[in-house]
matplotlib code that plots the C-alpha trace (Angstrom):
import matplotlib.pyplot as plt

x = [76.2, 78.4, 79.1, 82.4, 81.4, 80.4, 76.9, 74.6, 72.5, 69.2, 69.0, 68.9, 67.1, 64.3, 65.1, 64.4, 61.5, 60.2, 60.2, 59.0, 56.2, 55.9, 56.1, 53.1, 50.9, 51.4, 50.7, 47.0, 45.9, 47.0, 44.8, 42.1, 42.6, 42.3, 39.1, 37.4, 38.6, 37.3, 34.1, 34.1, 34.8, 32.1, 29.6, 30.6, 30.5, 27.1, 25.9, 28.1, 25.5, 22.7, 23.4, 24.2, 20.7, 18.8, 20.6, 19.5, 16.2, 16.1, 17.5, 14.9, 12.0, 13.0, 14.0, 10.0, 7.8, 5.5, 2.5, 0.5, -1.1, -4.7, -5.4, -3.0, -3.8, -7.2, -5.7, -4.3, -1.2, 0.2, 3.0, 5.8, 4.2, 4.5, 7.9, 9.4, 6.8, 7.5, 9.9, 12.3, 12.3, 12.8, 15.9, 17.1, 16.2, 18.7, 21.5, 21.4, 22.2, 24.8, 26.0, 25.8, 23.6, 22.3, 19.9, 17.6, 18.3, 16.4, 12.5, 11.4, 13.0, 11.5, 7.8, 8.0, 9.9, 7.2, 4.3, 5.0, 5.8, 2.6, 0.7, 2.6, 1.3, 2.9, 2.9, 3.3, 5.0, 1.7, -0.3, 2.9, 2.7, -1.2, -0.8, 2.0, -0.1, 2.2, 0.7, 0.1, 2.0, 4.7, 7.8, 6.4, 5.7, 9.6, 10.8, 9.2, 10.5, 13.7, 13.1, 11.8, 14.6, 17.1, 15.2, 15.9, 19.1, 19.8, 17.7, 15.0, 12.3, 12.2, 10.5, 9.4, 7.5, 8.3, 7.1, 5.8, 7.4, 7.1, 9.1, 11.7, 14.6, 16.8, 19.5, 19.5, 19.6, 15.5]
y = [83.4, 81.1, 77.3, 75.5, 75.4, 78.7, 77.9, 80.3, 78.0, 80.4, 79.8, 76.1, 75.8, 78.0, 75.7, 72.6, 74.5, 75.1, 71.5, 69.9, 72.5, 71.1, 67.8, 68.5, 70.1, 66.7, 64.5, 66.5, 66.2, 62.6, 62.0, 63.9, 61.8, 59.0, 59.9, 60.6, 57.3, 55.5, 56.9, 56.5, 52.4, 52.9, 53.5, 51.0, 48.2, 49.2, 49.3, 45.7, 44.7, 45.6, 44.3, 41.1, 41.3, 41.4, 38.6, 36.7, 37.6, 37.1, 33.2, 33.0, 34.3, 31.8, 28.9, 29.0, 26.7, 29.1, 28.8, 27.4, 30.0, 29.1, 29.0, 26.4, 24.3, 24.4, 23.0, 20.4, 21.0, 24.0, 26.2, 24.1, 21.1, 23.2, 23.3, 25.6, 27.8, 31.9, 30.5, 28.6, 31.4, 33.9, 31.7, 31.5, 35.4, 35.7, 33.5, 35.6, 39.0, 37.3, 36.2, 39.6, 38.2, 41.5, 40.3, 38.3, 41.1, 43.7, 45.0, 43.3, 39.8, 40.1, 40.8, 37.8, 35.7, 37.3, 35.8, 32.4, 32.8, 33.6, 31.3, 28.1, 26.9, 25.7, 28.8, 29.4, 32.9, 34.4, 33.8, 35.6, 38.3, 38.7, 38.4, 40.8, 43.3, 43.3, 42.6, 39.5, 40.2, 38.0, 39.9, 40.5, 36.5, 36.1, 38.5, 36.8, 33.1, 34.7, 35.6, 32.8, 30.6, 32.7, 31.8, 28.2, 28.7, 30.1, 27.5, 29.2, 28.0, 25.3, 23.9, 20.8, 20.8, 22.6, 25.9, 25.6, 27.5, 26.1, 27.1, 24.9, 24.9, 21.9, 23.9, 26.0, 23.6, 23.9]
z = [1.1, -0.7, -0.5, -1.4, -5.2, -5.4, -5.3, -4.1, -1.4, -1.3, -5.0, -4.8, -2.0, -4.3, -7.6, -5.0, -3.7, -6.9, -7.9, -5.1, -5.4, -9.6, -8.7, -5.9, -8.5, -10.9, -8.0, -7.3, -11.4, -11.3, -8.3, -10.1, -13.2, -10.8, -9.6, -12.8, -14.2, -11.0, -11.4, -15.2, -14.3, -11.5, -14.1, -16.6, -14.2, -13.3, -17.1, -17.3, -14.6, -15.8, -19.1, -17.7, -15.9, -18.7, -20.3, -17.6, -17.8, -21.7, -21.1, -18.2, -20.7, -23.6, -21.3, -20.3, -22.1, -24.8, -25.1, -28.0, -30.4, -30.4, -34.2, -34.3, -31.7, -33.7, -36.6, -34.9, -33.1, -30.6, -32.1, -31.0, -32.6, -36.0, -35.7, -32.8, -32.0, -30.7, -28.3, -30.9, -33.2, -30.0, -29.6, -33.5, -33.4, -30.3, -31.8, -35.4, -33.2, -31.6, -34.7, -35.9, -39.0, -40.1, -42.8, -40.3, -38.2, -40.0, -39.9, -42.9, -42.0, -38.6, -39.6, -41.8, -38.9, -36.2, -38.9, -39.0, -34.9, -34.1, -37.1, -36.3, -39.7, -43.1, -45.7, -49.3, -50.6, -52.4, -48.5, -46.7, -48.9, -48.0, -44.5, -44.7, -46.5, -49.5, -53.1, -54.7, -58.2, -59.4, -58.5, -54.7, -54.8, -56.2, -53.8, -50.9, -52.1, -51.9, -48.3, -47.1, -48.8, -46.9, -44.1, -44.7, -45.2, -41.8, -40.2, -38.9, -41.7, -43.3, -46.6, -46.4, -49.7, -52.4, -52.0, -48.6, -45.6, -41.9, -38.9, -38.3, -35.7, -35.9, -37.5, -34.5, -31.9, -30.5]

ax = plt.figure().add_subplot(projection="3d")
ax.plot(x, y, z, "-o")
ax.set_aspect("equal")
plt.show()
């Protein structure tokens, strides 16, 4: 059967048949693509929540008063009265990761920062090498000094004699 333009109408009602059949099939993945991205955000909003949880808790944890470390309160003052106590330096700790500063960030900074947390006292370089269970000979000393003068550099120790090492967070705002 032919129309006016010579076009064979079975044959175009197939090619249209065909199409709407093609277009059909792209519709179904696009609504399957759909789904898996939904689910995909699903998940990352719940990981976003979580996250956000924890924050939460973190700020709850280091808003709360610390408590004094007993040796120091011995010696005449808690931790905080040494100059920021395991709180402060919690904080500074916090504020160096979101500052992405990676050198306060890693192992060895930390033992030495965790150290004068949990002393609260004043500290030369040869004593922090001792309690650190590093030797006592000059170029661990001068490697320490360095350390700890970073330290004060960044705000979380300060020196307020020469060669004496105390927590101190004014720089960072505790």
């Amino acid at each position: 059967m032919l129309s006016e333009g010579g076009c064979d109408v079975p044959s175009l009602m197939e090619a249209l048949e065909a199409r709407r059949a093609e277009v059909l099939g792209e519709a179904e993945r696009l609504r399957e693509q759909i789904a898996g991205l939904s689910e995909e955000l699903s998940r990352a909003e719940e990981r976003l929540a979580r996250l956000q949880i924890a924050r939460e808790t973190v700020e709850e944890v280091l808003a709360a008063p610390s408590s004094p470390v007993p040796d120091a309160e011995a010696a005449g003052g808690g931790a905080d009265a040494a100059g920021g106590g395991a709180g402060g330096v919690a904080v500074a700790l916090v504020k160096a990761e979101a500052g992405l500063d990676v050198t306060v960030m890693s192992p060895e900074y930390q033992g030495i920062i965790a150290l004068f947390a949990t002393s609260g006292a004043a500290m030369r370089c040869k004593e922090v090498c001792q309690h650190l269970g590093l030797g006592t000979e000059p170029r661990h000393v001068e490697g320490m000094r360095s350390k700890l003068k970073r330290l004060v550099e960044r705000g979380i120790l300060a020196e307020p004699s020469s060669g004496l090492f105390k927590v101190d967070g004014r720089k960072q705002g505790w």
